[in-house]
C-alpha positions in Angstrom: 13.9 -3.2 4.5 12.8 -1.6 1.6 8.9 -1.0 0.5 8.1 -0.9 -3.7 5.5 1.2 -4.9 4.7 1.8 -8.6 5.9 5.4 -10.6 3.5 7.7 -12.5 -0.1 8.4 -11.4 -0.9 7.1 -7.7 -3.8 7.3 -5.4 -4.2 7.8 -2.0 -3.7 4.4 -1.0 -0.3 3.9 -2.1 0.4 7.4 -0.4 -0.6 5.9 2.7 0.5 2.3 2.1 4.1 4.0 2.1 3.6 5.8 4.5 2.6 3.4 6.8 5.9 1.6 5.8 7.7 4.4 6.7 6.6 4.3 10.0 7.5 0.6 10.4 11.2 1.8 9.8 11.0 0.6 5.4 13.0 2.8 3.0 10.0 3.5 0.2 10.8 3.9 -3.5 8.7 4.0 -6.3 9.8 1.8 -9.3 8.4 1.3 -13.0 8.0 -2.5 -11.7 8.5 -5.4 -9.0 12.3 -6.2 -8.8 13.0 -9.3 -10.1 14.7 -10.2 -6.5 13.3 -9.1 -3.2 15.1 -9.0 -0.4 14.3 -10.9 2.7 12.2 -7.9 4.7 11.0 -6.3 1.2 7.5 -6.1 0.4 5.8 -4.5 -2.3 2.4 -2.2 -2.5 -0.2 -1.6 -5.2 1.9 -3.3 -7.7 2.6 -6.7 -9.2 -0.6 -8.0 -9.3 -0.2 -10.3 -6.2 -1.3 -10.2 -2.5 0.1 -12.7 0.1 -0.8 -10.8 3.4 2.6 -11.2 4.0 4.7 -9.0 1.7 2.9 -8.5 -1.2 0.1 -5.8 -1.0 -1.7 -5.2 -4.1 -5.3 -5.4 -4.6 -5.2 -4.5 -9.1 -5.9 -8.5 -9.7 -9.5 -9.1 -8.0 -11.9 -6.4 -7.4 -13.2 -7.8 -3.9 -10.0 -6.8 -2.0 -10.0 -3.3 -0.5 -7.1 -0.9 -1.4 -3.5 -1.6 -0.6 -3.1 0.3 2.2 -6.1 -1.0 4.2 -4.4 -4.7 3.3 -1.4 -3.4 4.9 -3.4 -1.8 7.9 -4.8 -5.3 8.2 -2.0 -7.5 7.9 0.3 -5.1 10.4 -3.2 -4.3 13.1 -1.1 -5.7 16.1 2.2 -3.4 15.3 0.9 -0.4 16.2 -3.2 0.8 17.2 -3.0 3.7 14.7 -3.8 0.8 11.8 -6.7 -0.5 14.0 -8.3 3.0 14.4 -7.9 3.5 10.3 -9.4 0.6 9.9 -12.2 1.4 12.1 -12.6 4.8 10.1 -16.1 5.9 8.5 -13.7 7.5 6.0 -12.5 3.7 4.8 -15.1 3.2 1.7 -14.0 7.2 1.0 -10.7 5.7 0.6 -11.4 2.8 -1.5 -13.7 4.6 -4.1 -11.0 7.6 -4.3 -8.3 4.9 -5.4 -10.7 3.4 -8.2 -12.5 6.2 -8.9 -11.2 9.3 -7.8 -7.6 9.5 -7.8 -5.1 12.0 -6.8 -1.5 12.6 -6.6 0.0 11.8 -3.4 4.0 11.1 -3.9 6.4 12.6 -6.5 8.3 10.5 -8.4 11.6 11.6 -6.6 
């Protein structure tokens, strides 16, 4: 099980997206783009310009979904009630606006 994440600059939201993988048990790496194959437990975050709910986490493509990690949070609720209570966060629209507007640097590329 592996979770994709784009290189360079990322934003909060991708830091947690993996992270939240991580705790599922994923391997995260951060690639210049989605591999052409996935494997059958892959998924990918903030990246590829598609989100399924399923495995494919990005929110880039229309500007009425909320970051990637709060899709992941919403999509994975029932695994574990740590996603329910970030969900449930007043800090959530702190997220969102910090991964369009703000930014910072969460993950190095290694």
């Amino acid at each position: 099980m592996v979770a994709y994440s784009h290189t360079g600059q990322n934003h909060v939201d991708d830091f947690l997206g993996l992270l939240t993988a991580r705790i599922e048990g994923y391997e995260c790496r951060r690639v210049p783009k989605v591999p052409d194959e996935l494997g059958e437990s892959d998924i990918v975050i903030d990246m590829g310009g598609q989100y399924d709910g399923e495995r494919r986490f990005d929110h880039h493509h229309d500007g009425s979904l909320p970051c990637s990690a709060v899709l992941l949070w919403r999509a994975w609720g029932g695994r574990n009630a740590l996603y329910g209570m970030c969900l449930a966060s007043r800090a959530l629209q702190d997220l969102n606006d910090a991964d369009t507007r703000v930014g910072i640097v969460g993950l190095p590329e290694a």
